[in-house]
PLY file of the C-alpha trace (Angstrom):
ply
format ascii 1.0
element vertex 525
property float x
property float y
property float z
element edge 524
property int vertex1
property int vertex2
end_header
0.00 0.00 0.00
1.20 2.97 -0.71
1.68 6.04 1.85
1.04 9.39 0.32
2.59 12.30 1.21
0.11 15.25 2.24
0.92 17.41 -0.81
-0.27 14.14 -2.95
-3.03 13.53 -1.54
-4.22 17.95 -2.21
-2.92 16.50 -5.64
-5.48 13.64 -5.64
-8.16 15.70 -4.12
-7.65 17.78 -6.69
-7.23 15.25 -10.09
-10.49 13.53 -8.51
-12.84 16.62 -8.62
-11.27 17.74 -12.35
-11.58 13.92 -13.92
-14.44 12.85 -12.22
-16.30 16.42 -12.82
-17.63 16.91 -9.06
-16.57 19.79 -6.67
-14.63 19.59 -3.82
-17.32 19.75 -1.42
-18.97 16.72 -3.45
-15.80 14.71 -2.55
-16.49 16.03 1.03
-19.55 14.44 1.33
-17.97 11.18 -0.08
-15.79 11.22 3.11
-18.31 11.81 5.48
-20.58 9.26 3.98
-17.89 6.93 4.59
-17.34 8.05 8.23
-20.79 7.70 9.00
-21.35 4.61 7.42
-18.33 2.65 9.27
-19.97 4.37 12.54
-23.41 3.07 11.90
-22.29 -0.46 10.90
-21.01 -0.75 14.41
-23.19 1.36 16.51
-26.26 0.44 14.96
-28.36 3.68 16.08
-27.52 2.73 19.84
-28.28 6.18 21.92
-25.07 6.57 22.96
-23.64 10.61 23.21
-21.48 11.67 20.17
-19.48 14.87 20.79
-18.43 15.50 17.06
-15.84 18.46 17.25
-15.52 20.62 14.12
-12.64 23.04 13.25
-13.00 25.67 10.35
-11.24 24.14 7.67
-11.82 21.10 5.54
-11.27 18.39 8.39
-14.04 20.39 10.25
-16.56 20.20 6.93
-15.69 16.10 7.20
-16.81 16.37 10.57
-20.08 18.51 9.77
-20.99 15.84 7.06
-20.90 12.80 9.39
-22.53 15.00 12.71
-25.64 15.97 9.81
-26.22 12.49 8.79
-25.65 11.22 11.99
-28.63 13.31 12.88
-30.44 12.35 9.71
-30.47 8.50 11.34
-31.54 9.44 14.75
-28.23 9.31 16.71
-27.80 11.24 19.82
-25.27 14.26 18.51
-23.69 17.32 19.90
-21.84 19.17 17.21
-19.24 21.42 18.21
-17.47 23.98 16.15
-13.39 25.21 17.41
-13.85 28.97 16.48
-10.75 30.32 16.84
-10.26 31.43 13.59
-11.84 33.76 11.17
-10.32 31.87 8.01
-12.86 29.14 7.66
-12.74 27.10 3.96
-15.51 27.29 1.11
-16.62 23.40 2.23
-16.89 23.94 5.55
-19.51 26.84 5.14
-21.45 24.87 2.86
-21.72 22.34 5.36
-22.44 24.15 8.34
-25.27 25.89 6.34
-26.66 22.32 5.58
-26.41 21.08 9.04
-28.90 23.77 10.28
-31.89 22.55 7.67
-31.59 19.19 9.24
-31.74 20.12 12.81
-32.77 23.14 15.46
-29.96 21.90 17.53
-27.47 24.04 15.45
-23.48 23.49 16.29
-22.69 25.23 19.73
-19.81 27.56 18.99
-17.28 27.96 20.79
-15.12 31.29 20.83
-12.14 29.27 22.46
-12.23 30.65 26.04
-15.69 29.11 27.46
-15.23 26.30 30.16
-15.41 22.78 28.17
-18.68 20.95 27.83
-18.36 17.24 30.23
-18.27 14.23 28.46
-18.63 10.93 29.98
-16.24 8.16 30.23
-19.34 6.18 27.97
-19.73 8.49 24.84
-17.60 9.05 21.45
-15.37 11.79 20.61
-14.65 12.56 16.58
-11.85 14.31 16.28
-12.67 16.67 13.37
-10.55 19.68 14.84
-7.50 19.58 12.53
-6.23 17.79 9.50
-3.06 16.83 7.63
-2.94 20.58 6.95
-1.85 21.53 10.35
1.68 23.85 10.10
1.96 25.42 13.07
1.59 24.89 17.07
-2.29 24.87 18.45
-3.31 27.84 21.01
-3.15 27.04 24.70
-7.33 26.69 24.31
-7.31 23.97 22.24
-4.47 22.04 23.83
-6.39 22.40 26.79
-9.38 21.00 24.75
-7.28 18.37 23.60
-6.24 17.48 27.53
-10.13 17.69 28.53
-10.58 14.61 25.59
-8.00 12.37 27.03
-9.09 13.08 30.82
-12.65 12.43 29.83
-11.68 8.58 29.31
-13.90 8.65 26.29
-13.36 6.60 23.10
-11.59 9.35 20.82
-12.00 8.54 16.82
-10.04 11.07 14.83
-10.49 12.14 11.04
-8.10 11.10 8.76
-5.03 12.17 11.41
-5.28 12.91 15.21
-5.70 16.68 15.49
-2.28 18.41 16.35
-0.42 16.17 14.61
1.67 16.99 11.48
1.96 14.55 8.76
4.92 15.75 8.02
7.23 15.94 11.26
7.05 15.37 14.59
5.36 17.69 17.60
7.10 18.94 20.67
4.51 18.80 22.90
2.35 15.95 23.76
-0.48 16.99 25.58
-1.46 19.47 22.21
-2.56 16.19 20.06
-5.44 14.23 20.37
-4.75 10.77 21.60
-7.39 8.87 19.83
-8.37 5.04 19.53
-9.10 4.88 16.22
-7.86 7.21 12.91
-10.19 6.54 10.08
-7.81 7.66 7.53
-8.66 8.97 3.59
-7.11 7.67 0.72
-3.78 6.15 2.75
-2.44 5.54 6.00
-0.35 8.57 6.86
3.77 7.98 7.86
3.70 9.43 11.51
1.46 6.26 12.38
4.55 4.43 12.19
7.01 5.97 13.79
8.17 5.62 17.62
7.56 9.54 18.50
4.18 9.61 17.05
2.28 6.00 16.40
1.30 6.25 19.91
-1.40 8.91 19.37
-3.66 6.11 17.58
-3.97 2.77 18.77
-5.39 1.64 15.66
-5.99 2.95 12.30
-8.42 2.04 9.00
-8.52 3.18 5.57
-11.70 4.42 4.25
-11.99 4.15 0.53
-13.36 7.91 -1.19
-13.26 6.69 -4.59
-10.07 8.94 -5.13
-8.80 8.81 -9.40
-7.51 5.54 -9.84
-4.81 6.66 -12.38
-3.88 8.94 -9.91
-3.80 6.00 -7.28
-2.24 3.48 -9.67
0.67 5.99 -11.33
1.82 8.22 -8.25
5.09 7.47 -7.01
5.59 7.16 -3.39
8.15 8.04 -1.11
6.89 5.32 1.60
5.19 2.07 0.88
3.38 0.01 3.30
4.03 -3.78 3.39
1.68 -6.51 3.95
0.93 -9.71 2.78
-0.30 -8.05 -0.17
3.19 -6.78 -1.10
5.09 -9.34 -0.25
3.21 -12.27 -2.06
4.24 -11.55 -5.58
7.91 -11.80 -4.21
7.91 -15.07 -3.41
9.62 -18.03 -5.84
8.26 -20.98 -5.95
10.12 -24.35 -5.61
11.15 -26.35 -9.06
9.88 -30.34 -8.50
12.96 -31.39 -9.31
15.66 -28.53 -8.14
17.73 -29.93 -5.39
19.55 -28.34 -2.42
22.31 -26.69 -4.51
19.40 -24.88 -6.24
19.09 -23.04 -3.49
21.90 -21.86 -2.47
24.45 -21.98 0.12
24.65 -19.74 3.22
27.56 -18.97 5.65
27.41 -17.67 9.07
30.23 -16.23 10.28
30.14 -15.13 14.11
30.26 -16.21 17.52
32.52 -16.02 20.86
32.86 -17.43 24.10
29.73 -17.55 25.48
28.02 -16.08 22.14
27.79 -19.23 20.15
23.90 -19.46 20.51
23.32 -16.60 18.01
25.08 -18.53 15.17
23.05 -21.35 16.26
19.68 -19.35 15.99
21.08 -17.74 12.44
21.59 -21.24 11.02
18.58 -22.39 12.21
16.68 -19.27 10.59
18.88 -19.56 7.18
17.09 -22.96 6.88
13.88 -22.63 8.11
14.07 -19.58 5.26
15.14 -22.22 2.53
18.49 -22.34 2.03
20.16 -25.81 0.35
23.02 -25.58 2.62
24.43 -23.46 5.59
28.47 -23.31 6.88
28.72 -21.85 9.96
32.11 -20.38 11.32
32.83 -19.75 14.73
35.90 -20.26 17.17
36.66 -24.01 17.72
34.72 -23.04 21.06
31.58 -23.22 19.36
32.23 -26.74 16.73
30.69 -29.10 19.52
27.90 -27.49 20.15
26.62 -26.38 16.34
27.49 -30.43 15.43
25.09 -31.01 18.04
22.58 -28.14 17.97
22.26 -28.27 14.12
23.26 -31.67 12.61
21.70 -30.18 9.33
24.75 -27.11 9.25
28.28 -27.66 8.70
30.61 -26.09 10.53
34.11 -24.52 10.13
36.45 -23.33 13.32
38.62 -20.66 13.16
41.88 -21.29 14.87
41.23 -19.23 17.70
39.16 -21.03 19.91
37.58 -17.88 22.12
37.49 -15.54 19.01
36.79 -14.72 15.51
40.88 -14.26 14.64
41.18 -15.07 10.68
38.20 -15.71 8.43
39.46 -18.75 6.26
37.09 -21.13 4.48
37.30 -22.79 0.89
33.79 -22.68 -0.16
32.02 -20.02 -2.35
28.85 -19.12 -0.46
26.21 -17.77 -1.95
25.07 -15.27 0.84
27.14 -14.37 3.76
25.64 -13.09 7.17
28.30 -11.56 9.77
28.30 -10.48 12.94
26.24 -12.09 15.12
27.86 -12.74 18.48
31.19 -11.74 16.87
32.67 -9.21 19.47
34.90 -6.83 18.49
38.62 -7.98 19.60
41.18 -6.38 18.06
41.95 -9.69 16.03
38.28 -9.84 15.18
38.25 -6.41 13.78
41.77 -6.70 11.83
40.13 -10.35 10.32
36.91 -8.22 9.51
38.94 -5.93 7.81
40.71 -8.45 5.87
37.58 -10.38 4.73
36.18 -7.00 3.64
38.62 -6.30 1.19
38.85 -10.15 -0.83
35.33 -10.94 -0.38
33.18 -10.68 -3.43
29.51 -12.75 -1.97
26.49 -10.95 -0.95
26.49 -9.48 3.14
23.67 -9.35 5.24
25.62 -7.49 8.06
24.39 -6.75 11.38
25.26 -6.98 15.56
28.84 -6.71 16.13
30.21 -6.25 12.64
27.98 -3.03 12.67
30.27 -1.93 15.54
33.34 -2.65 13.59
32.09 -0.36 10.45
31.16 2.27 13.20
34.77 2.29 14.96
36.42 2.39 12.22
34.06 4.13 8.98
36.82 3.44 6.36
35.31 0.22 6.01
32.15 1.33 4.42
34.03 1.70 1.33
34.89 -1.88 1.14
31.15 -3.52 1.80
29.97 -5.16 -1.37
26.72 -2.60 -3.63
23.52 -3.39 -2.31
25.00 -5.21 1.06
22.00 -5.70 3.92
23.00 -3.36 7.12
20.09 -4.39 10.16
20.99 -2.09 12.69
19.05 -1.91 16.08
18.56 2.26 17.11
21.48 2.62 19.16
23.73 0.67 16.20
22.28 2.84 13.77
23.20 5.85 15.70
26.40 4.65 15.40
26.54 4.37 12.23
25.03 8.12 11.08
24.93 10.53 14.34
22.49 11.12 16.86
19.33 12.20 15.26
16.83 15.31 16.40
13.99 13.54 15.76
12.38 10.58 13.87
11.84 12.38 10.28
15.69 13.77 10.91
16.77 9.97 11.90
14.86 8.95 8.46
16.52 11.93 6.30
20.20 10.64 7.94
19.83 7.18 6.96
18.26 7.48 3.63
20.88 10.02 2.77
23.70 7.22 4.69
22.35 4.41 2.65
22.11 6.13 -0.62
25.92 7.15 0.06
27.43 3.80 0.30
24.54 2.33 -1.74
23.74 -0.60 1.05
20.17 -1.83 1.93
19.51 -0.23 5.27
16.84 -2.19 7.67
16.07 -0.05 10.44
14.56 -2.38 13.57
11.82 -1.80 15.79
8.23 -2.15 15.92
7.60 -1.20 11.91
10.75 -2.04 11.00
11.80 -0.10 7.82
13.88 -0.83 5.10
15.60 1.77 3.49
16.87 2.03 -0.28
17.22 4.69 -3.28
15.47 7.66 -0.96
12.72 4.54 -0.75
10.94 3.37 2.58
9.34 0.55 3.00
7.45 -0.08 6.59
6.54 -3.58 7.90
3.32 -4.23 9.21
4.24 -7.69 10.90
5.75 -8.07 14.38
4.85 -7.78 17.94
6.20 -7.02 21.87
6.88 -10.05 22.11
10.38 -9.52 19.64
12.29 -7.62 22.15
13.31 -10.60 23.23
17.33 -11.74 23.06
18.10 -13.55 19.60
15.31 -12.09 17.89
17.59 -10.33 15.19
20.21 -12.86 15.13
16.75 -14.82 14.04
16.45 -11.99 11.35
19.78 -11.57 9.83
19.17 -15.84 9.24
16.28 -15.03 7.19
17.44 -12.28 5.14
20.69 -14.70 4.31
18.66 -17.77 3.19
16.20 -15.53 0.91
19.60 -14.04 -0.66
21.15 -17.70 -1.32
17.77 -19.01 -2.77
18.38 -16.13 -5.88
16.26 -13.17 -4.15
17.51 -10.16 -4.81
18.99 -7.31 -1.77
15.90 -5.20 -1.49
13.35 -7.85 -2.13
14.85 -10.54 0.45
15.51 -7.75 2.98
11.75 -6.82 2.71
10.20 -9.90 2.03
12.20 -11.51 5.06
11.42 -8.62 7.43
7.58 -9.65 6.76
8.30 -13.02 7.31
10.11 -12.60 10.51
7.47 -10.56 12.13
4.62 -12.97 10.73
6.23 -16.08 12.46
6.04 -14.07 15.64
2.67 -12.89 15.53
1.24 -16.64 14.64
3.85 -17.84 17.24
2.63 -15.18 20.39
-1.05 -16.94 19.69
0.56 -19.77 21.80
3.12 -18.08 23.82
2.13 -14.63 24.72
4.30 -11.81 24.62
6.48 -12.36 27.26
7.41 -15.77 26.96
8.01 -15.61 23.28
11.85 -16.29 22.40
13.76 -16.56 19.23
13.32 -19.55 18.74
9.73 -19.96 18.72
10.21 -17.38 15.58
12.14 -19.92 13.76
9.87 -22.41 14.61
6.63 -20.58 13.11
8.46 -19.75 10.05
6.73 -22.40 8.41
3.54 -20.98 9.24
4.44 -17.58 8.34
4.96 -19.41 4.34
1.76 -21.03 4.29
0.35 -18.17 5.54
0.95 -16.24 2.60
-1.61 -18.77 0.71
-4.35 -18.75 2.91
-7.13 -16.71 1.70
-8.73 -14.49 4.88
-12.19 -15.31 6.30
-14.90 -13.48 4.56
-16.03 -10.32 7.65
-19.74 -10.70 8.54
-21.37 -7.63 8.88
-23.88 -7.23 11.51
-27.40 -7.17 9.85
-28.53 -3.96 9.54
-31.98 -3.62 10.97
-34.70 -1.25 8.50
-36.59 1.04 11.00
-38.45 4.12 9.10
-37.86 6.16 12.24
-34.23 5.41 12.47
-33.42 5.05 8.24
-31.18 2.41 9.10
-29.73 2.16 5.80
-26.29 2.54 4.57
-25.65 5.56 2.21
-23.60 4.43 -0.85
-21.64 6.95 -2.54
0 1
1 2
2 3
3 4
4 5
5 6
6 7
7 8
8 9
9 10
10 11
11 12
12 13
13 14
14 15
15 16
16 17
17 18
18 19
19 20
20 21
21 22
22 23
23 24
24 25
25 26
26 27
27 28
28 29
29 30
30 31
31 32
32 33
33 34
34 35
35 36
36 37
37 38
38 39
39 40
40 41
41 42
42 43
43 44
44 45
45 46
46 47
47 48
48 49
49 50
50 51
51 52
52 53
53 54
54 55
55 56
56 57
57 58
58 59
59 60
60 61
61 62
62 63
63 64
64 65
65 66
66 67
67 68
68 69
69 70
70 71
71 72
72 73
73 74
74 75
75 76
76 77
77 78
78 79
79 80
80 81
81 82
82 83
83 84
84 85
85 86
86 87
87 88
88 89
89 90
90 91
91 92
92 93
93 94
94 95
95 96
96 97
97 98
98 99
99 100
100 101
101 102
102 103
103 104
104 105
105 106
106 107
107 108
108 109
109 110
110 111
111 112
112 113
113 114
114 115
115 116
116 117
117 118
118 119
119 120
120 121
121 122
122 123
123 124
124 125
125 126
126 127
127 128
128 129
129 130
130 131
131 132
132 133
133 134
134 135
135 136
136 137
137 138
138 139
139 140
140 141
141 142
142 143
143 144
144 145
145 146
146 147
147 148
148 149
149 150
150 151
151 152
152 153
153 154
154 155
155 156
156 157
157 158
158 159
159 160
160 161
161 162
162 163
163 164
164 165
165 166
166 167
167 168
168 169
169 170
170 171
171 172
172 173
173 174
174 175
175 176
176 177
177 178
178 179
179 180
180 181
181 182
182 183
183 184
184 185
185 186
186 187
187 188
188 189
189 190
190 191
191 192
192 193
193 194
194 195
195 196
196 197
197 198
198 199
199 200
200 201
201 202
202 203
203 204
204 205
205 206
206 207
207 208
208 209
209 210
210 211
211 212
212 213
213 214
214 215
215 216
216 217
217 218
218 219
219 220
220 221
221 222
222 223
223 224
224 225
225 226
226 227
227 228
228 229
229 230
230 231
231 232
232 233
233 234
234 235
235 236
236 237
237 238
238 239
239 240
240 241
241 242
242 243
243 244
244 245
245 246
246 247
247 248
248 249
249 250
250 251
251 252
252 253
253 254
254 255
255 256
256 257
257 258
258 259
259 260
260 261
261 262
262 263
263 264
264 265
265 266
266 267
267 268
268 269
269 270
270 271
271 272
272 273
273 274
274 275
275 276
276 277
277 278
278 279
279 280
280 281
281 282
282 283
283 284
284 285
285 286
286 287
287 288
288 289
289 290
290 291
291 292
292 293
293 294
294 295
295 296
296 297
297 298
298 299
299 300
300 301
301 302
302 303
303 304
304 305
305 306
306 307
307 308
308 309
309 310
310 311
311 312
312 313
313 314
314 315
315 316
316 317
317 318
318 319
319 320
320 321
321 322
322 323
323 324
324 325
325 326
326 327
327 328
328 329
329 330
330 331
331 332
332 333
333 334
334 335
335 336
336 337
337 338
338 339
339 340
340 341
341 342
342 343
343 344
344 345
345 346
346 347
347 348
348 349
349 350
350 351
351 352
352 353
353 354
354 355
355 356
356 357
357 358
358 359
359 360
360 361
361 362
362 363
363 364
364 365
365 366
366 367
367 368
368 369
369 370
370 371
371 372
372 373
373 374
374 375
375 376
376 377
377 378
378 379
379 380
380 381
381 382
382 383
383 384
384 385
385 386
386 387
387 388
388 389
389 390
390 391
391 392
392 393
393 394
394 395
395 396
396 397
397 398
398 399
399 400
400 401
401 402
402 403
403 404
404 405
405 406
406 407
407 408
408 409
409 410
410 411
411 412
412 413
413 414
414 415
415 416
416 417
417 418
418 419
419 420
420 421
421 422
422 423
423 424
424 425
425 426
426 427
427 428
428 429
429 430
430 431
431 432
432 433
433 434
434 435
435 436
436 437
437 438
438 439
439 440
440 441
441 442
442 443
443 444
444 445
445 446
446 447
447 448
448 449
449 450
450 451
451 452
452 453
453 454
454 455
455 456
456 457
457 458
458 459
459 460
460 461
461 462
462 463
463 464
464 465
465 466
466 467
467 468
468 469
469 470
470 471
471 472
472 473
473 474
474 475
475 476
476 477
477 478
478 479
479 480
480 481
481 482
482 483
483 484
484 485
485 486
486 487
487 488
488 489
489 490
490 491
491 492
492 493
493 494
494 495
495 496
496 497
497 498
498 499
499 500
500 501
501 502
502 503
503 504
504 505
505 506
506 507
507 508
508 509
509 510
510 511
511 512
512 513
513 514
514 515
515 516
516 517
517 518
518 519
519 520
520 521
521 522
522 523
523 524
């Protein structure tokens, strides 16, 4: 799925009214059709108070559309307008002249220094105050507004963004953005629902479909792109009946130290439970007992050191490499590092350790294969580029470091992102329950084994990421979040692949019950 920026979507707004030959405050109504009709499937005229809160621009004339048919269908409304402004938009006049011919309980208006009207722990907020317009800091009033929402305990649903917040950076101030339950988003989800300074202001978010162009939809680039199952599906290869293992490549894990040889263990496992023919793993002859017994299905080289990584030797040509994990950085580990840097030629899926190395000593970047896999954790990454201001600065310093050294950057956390060519591309899979030791040794496995099988950098960084967080989320089902551990992920990998096949249960919608008094009826657009 593709995220728009804001300045598309004012694009789209605008192709849609031109090709389509309706106004703008047509398309308006579109959107709060759609706002009222996901309301009304789930409420189903229940008389419980909805506080609909309107600014004075375009979000506000969203808002005044759903509060109007809302009243249409019998619903118990208050309708609120923020006046603290005299620059209201052309929609949102129409709109609050309509609302008045459906209703003697007009909009109260509020001049933005009255006391706040209650609302009870048991009725509905929409958030209709601000949209993805919003450039500047709100008055104290409305942050105080914004405050009275959250204290009130009651279920906050925000238009298309949670007022306050910016689509395209990140706020300074907390308590002036609505912290709402549920975004009901136009035309795409927006970035900041992603990030770690600013996804917690909606626990959940939908897309509602406006009929926006579909060229428009189908031909805009996008900076961001959301990935699902959707995404990743076409990216899979299918198995040849009669390939055999060396079809598929052979992986090599290079890692491990005294007391560290479990994450080579848990990378080898992941590299085949991803599908690799074959996986090598070297470690210090510390570790050769234990992967024999661990992993009878890896082979296993020793270096000559037996606590350390001290000279990476091996006479095989692997088809993907992962490094790193569990590696330390000795000063033997980081001269050997050096040296395999500058004679190896075979794809790197780098992470843990070796991303330590390359941040001691940044000459190294130079010698990392084109298109090598970097899966830095947040304080590796800051390693790597500089301490960031906030998360759009931390995105603009890592696009700009990968696009430098031209490496696939996978940034990890909770929508793990993968960066490449200025691109992003956010995960939707994962859970808690991956902050949990081994869980990226788990990941740089994956990544390696997609790589060996013939996928290519981008597509095996992405398309493993997705897998990765999808064996965790079927695993937690049986585990919870806090005793999930890396393991279980490499055991649900299997799942995670047959779950890309399985075609989702049909949604039942509740019956809608025809009343004449209530008009109980969906309005199609």
């Amino acid at each position: 799925m593709k995220i728009f920026s804001k300045e598309q979507i004012y694009l789209g707004d605008k192709l849609t009214a031109e090709r389509q030959k309706i106004t703008s405050t047509e398309l308006m109504e579109r959107a709060g059709v759609q706002l009222f009709n996901w309301l009304h499937v789930r409420m189903q005229g229940a008389q419980v108070p909805i506080h609909v809160f309107c600014g004075i621009g375009n979000n506000g004339g969203d808002g005044l559309v759903l509060a109007r048919h809302l009243i249409t269908h019998g619903y118990n409304v208050h309708t609120y307008v923020v006046n603290c402004s005299d620059k209201r938009s052309k929609d949102f006049l129409i709109n609050y002249d309509r609302i008045k011919t459906v209703t003697k309980k007009w909009p109260i208006l509020l001049s933005c220094t009255e006391e706040f009207q209650p609302i009870d722990a048991n009725d509905i907020i929409i958030d209709a105050v601000f949209g993805i317009g919003l450039n500047r800091p709100v008055v104290d009033w409305v942050k105080s507004l914004f405050q009275h929402f959250k204290n009130s305990k009651a279920y906050t649903v925000a238009i298309d963004i949670p007022s306050g917040l910016y689509a395209d950076k990140t706020i300074t101030d907390e308590n002036a953005v609505v912290w709402a339950g549920h975004t009901l988003s136009f035309a795409s989800p927006k970035l900041v629902f992603f990030l770690p300074e600013t996804a917690k202001y909606t626990v959940q978010w939908e897309i509602l479909d406006i009929g926006l162009d579909k060229e428009f939809q189908m031909n805009t680039e996008t900076e961001s792109v959301l990935i699902s199952k959707h995404e990743v599906l076409p990216l899979y290869q299918p198995r040849d009946k009669f390939g055999h293992k060396g079809d598929y490549g052979h992986s090599l894990i290079i890692g491990g130290s005294y007391g560290k040889i479990g994450a080579v263990l848990l990378a080898s496992r992941a590299v085949m439970g991803s599908g690799s023919g074959l996986v090598t793993a070297y470690v210090p002859r510390c570790g050769y007992q234990t992967m024999q017994t661990a992993l009878p299905e890896a082979m296993v080289i020793t270096d000559e050191a037996e606590d350390i990584i001290s000279n990476i030797v091996y006479d095989l040509e692997p088809s993907a490499i992962g490094i790193g994990i569990g590696m330390g950085t000795e000063k033997k580990t980081l001269a050997t590092f050096e040296h395999f840097l500058k004679f190896n030629k075979s794809p790197l899926v780098i992470d843990a350790d070796a991303l330590n190395i390359l941040s001691k000593k940044k000459s190294l970047l130079k010698l990392i294969p084109k298109q090598s896999i970097l899966t830095p954790h947040p304080k590796e990454l800051e390693r790597l580029i500089g301490a960031w201001e906030s998360d759009f600065d931390k995105l603009a310093k890592a696009k700009t470091f990968a696009k430098k050294h031209e490496v696939v950057l996978v940034i990890k956390g909770a929508h793990t992102i993968t960066i490449f060519d200025n691109k992003l591309y956010v995960n939707t899979t994962g859970n808690p329950g991956l902050a949990t030791a081994g869980s990226g040794d788990v990941l740089t496995g994956v990544i390696t084994g997609l790589i060996a099988q013939g996928y290519d950098s981008l597509h095996a960084a992405v398309f493993g990421v997705y897998l990765h967080g999808r064996s965790a989320d079927l695993a937690v089902e049986n585990f919870g979040y806090q005793s999930l551990i890396a393991s279980h992920v490499i055991e649900y990998l299997a799942e995670a692949f047959l779950d890309l096949f399985k075609q989702p249960e049909q949604e039942l919608q509740p019956d809608v019950a025809e009343t004449a008094e209530q008009k109980d009826d969906e309005i199609n657009i």
